[in-house]
C-alpha positions as CSV (number, residue, x, y, z in Angstrom):
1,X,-84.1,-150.9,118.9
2,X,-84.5,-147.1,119.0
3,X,-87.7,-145.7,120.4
4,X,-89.3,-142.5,118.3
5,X,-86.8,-139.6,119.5
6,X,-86.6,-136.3,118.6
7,X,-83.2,-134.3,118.2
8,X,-82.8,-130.9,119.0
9,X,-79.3,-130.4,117.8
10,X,-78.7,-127.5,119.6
11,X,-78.5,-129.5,122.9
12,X,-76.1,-132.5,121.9
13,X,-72.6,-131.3,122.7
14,X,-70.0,-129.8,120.2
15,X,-66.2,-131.1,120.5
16,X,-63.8,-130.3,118.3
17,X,-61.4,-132.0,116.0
18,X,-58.0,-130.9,114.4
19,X,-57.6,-132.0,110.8
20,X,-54.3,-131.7,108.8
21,X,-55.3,-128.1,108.0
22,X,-58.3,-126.5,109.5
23,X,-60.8,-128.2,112.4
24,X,-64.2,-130.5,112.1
25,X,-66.5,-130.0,115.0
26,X,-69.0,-132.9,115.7
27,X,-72.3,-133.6,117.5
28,X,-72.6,-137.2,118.4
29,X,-75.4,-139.4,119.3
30,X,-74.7,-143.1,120.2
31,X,-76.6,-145.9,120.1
32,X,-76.2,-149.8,120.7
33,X,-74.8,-150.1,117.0
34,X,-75.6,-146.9,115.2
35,X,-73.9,-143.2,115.3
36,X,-75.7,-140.6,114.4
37,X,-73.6,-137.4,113.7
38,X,-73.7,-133.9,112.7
39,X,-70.4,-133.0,111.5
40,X,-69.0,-129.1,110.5
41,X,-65.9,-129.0,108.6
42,X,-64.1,-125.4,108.5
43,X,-63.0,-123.6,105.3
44,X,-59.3,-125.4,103.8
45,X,-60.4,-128.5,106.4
46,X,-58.3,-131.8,105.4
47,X,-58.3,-134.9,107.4
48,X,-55.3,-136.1,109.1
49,X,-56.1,-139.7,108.3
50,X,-57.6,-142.4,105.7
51,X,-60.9,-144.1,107.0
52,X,-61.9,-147.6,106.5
53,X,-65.1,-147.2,108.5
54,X,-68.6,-147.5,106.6
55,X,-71.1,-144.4,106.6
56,X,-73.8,-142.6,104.9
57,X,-73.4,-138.7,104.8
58,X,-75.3,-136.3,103.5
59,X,-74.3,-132.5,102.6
60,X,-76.5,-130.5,104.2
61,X,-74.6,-127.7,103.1
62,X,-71.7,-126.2,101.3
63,X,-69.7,-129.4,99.4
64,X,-66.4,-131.3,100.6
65,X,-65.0,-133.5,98.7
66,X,-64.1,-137.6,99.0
67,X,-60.6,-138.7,98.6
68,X,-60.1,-142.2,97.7
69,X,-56.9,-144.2,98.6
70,X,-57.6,-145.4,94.9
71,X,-57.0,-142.4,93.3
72,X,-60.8,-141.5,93.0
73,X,-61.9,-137.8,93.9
74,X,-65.8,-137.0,94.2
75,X,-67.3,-134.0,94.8
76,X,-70.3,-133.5,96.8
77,X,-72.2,-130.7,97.0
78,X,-75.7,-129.8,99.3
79,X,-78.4,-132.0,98.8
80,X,-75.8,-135.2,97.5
81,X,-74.8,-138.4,99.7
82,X,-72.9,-141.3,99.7
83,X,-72.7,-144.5,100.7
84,X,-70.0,-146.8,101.7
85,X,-69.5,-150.3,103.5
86,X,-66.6,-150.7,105.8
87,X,-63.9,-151.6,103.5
88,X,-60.3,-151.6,104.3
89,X,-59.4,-151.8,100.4
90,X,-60.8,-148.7,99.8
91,X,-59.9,-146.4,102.7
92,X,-61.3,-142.8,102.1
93,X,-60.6,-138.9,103.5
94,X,-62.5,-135.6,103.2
95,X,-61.5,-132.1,102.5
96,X,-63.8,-128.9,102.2
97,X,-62.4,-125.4,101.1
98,X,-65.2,-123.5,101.5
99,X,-66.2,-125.2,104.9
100,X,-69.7,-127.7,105.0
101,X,-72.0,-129.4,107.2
102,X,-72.5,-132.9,107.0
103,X,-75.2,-135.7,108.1
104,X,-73.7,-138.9,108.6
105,X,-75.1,-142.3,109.6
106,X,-72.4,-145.0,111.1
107,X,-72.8,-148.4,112.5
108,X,-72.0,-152.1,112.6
109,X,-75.1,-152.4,109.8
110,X,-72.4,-151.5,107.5
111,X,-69.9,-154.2,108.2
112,X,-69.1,-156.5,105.5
């Protein structure tokens, strides 16, 4: 259970996070089973690794795209989402050029 909170971003911490090519910076809350992030990805960022991990993530700005171990390539730009259930056959990676800021929602809810 999470009680009505506020969030005044500018107070949750900011660590850093090297990617393949450029840097993500994060904010993190954590509850009992859910993560709530805010998530900056510098200009020409690439991951260093696939995810298998579930999450919801909104652009709150700029666009990134979604890499899928599939082949599939989606482009998100501010005010777009998606959605995604852990799934280890479908592992997934993001990239921005320009840079973007991302909401994202994580947790064991999105188990399989």
């Amino acid at each position: 259970m999470i009680p009505f909170e506020t969030t005044d971003w500018k107070s949750i911490p900011v660590t850093e996070h090297a990617g393949e090519t450029g840097f993500a910076t994060r904010q993190t809350i954590q509850y009992k089973l859910i993560r709530v992030r805010l998530v900056r990805y510098s200009p020409n960022y690439k991951a260093n690794h696939w995810c298998a991990k579930g999450h919801i993530v909104f652009c709150v700005e700029g666009e990134f795209t979604s890499h899928l171990k599939d082949g599939g390539i989606h482009k998100l730009m501010q005010g777009m989402s998606y959605q995604v259930t852990d799934d280890e056959n479908n592992p997934h990676f993001s990239s921005s050029d320009k840079g973007c800021t991302l909401f994202i929602v994580d947790g064991d809810f999105l188990k399989t």
